[in-house]
N, C-alpha and C positions, 0 to 999 in steps of 0.2 A: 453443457453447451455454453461457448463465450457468445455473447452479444459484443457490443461496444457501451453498455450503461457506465456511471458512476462505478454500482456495485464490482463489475468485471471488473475494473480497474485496479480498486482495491484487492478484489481476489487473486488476482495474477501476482500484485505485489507481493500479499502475503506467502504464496508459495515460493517465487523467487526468492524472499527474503529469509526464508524459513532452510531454504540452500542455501543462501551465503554465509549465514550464520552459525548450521548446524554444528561445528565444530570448536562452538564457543560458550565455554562454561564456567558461570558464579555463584556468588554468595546467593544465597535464599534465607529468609526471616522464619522459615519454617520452623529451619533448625540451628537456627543459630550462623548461619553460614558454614557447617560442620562436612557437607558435603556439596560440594560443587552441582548447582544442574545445569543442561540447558535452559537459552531463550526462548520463551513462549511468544509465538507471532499470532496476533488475530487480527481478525477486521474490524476496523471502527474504533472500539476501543474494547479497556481491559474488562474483561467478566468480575461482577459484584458480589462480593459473599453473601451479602444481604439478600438478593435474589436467586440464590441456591443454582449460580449459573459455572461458577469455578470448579467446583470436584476437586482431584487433589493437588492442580498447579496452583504455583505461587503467584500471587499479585506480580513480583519483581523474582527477576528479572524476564523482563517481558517489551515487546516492540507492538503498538495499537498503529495502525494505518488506516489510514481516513482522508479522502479526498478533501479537500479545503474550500477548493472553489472550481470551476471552470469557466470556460467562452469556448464559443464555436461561431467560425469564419463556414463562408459557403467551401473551401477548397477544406477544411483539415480545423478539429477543436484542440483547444487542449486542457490540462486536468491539474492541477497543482495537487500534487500527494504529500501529504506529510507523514513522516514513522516517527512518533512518538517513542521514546525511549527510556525504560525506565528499570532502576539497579540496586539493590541493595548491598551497602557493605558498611561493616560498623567498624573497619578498623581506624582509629583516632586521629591518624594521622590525614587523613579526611582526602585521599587521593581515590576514594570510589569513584571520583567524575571520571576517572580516566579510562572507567569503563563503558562510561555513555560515548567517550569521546573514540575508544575502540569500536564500539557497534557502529558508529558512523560512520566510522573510516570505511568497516568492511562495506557498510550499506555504498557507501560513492563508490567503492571498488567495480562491488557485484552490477552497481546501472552503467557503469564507464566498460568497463570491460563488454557487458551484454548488447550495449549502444539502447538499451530498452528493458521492456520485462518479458523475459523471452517464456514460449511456454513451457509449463512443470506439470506430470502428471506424478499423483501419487500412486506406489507400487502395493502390493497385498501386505507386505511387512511391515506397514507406515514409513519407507524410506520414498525420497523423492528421484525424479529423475529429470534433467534437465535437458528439453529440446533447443532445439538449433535457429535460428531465427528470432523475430519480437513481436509478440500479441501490440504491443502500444510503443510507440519509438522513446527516445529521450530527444526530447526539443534542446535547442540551441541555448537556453535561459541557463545560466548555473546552476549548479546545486548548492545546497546552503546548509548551513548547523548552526544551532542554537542552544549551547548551555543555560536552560533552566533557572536561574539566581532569585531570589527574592532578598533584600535586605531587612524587610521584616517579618520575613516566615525563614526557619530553619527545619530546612527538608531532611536533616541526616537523622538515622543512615542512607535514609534514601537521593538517589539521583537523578536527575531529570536530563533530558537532552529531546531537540525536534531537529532531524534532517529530513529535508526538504526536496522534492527534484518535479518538474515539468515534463508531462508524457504527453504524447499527441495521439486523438482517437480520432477516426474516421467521422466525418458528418454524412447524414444518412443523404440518400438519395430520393428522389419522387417513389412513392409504394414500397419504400424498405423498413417501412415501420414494425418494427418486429409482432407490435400486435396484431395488426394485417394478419400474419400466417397463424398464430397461436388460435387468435379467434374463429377464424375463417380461411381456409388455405385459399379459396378461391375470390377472397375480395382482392378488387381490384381498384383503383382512383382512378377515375373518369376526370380527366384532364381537357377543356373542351378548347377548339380550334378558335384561333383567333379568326375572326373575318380578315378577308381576304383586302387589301388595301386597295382603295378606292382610286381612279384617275382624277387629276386637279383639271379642273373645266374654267 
């Protein structure tokens, strides 16, 4: 079930994203970069070895989506998303960023073309299928990319990149608080009547 939370946000992303990219395959630290895999997409961020959350994907290469910030106006909110992008390649000649800078490109392709994050249902196979239409629009704001740099940290082999894009959610309305129905289908917000304006005497 979508809501319009934070959470949805990032989840629609992750499946959208998880289509636009599927056809895009790298280095992994696993094995040396020896076989090509795909991108791993999750929500928030990447799963920690440390807490026995990862199984047998790679740290990199991998895309974490994570709402950043939002506001909400009475007409319409909206959500600043960032996809975190991250690569491993150990070849010397130290052109791995060009694969953070690929994942982005596809990432602005897949929200420019969609106008949004349109809905994705996953199929019995683990393959995805993309619907028609957009759960969260893409607002008016550009999108943006950020290669990662540190001049006193040296990330290689690994790469870093954040692209960036503003989505607009729905602001809820009087009694459409989702918890209303979860808790109690039948609460209702008693809204009481303004008195009735008085004649000037």
């Amino acid at each position: 079930m979508i809501f319009n939370t934070l959470p949805d946000v990032e989840r629609a992303a992750a499946y959208a994203a998880r289509v636009w990219v599927h056809d895009m395959y790298f280095k992994s630290p696993l094995d040396d970069g020896a076989v090509p895999v795909p991108m791993s997409v999750y929500e928030g961020h990447v799963p920690m070895y440390q807490a026995g959350e990862m199984g047998s994907a790679p740290k990199a290469p991998s895309i974490a989506i994570r709402a950043q910030s939002a506001s909400w106006k009475h007409e319409f909110g909206e959500v600043h998303l960032n996809f975190a992008i991250l690569t491993w390649n150990d070849d010397l000649s130290r052109r791995g960023y060009r694969d953070v800078e690929n994942v982005a490109w596809r990432l602005n392709q897949g929200v420019y073309e969609a106008r949004g994050l349109p809905p994705v249902t996953e199929n019995s196979d683990g393959s995805f299928t993309m619907g028609r239409g957009n759960l969260f629009q893409l607002t008016d704001h550009p999108t943006t990319f950020e290669l990662i740099e540190d001049p006193a940290v040296d990330f290689f082999p690994y790469f870093i990149g954040v692209f960036a894009a503003v989505f607009s959610v729905p602001t809820p309305e009087p009694d459409e608080a989702v918890w209303n129905e979860l808790v109690n289908p039948s609460f209702t917000v008693s809204i009481p009547t303004p008195p009735a304006p008085q004649p000037h005497r």
